[in-house]
Each structure stands twice: as structure tokens, then as C-alpha cells.
C-alpha positions in Angstrom: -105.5 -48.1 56.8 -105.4 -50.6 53.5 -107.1 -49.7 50.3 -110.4 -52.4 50.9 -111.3 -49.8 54.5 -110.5 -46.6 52.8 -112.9 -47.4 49.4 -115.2 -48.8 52.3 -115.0 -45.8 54.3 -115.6 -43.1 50.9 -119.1 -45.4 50.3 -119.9 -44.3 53.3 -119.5 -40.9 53.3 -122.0 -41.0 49.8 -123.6 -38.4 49.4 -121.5 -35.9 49.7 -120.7 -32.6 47.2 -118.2 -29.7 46.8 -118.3 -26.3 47.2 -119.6 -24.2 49.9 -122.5 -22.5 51.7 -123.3 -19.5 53.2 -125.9 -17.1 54.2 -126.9 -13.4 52.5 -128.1 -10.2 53.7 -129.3 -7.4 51.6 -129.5 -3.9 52.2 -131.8 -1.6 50.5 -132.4 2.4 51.1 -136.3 2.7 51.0 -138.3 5.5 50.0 -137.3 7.6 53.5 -133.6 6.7 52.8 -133.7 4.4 56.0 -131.2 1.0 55.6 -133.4 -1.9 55.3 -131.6 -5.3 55.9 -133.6 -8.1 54.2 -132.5 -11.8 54.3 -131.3 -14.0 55.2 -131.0 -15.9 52.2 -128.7 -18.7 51.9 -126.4 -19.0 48.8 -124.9 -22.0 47.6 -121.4 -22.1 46.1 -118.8 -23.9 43.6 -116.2 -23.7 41.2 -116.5 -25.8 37.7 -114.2 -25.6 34.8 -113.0 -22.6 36.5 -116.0 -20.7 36.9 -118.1 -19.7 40.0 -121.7 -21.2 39.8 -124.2 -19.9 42.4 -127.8 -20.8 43.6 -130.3 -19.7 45.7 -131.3 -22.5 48.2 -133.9 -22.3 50.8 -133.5 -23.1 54.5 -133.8 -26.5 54.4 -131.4 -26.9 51.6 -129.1 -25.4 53.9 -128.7 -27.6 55.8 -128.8 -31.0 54.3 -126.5 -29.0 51.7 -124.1 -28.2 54.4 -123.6 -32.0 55.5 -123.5 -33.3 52.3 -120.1 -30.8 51.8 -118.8 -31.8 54.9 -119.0 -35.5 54.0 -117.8 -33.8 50.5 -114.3 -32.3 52.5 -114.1 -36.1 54.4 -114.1 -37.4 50.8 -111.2 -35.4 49.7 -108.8 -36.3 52.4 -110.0 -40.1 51.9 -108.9 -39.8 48.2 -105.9 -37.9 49.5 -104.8 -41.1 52.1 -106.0 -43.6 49.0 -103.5 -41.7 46.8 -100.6 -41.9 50.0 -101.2 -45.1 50.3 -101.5 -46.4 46.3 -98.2 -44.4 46.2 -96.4 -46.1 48.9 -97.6 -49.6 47.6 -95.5 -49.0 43.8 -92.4 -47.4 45.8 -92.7 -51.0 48.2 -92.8 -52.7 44.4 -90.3 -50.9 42.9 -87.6 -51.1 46.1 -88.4 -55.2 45.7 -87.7 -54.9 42.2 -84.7 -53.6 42.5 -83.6 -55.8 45.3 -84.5 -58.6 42.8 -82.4 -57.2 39.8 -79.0 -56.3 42.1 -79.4 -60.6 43.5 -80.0 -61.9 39.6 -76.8 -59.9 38.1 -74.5 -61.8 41.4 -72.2 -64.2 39.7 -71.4 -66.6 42.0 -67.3 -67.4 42.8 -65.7 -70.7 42.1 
């Protein structure tokens, strides 16, 4: 995979957003002292500048919210294989470099 399908292929996966979702139960004694469960309610979840944010969302936040962080984690490892294979395009430059440099310095014998 080259640079040009990998920045193709992140487009693609727009939108997409961190963090995480789940759902929320509740339980509450009532006035008898019985358990009441309430919920579900469905939380969502991230980190920024090292602090946890959280938000209520309803059902149908859920879900659309819960694709958009899978397309979110797809992201990631896209950046991930752009950095791989940025990285491995310098070392390639640098190794022909190098090659380059050791040929110039050859003096040739008479």
C-alpha cells in the first residue's frame, strides 16, 4: 500500500471519532427498600488533554456514535501504516545516500 491509497483510504473512513461507548444501568433502593434497576442509558466516552469527558447520548446516538469510533479505530491503524510506510521511504533515501557518498569518495587507480 503507497501513500496516494492509504490518504485515499482515511477520506474514506470520514467521519469517524475517538473514544468509546457503552451502556448504563442504575440501581436505586425505593421507598420499600426493593433494588430498582433503571436504564439503560448509553454513555459516551473520551480522553482530552488527559481528562475523562462524558455525555449522555440517546439511543440513536448510540449507534451512529458507535460506527463513527469504529471507522475512528480503522483511522488509527491507517495513520499507523502511513507512518510505517513514510518511515521506510527516508531509511530507502538515506541507504541511497549513503551508497552515493561511499561511490563519490572512490579514487580511481592509474
Amino acid at each position: 500500500m503507497n501513500v496516494t491509497e492509504i490518504l485515499a483510504e482515511m477520506a474514506a473512513t470520514l467521519p469517524a471519532r475517538r473514544g468509546s461507548v457503552h451502556e448504563q444501568f442504575i440501581e436505586r433502593v425505593d421507598a420499600h427498600g426493593r433494588r430498582v434497576k433503571f436504564g439503560p442509558y448509553y454513555v459516551y466516552t473520551r480522553y482530552v488533554e488527559g481528562k475523562t469527558i462524558s455525555r449522555r447520548i440517546s439511543k440513536e446516538e448510540f449507534a451512529a456514535i458507535s460506527e463513527e469510533i469504529e471507522r475512528g479505530n480503522r483511522l488509527s491503524a491507517l495513520i499507523e501504516k502511513l507512518w510505517e510506510v513514510t518511515e521506510a521511504q527516508v531509511a530507502h533515501m538515506d541507504a541511497k545516500k549513503k551508497r552515493h557518498l561511499r561511490k563519490s569518495k572512490q579514487v580511481p587507480l592509474s
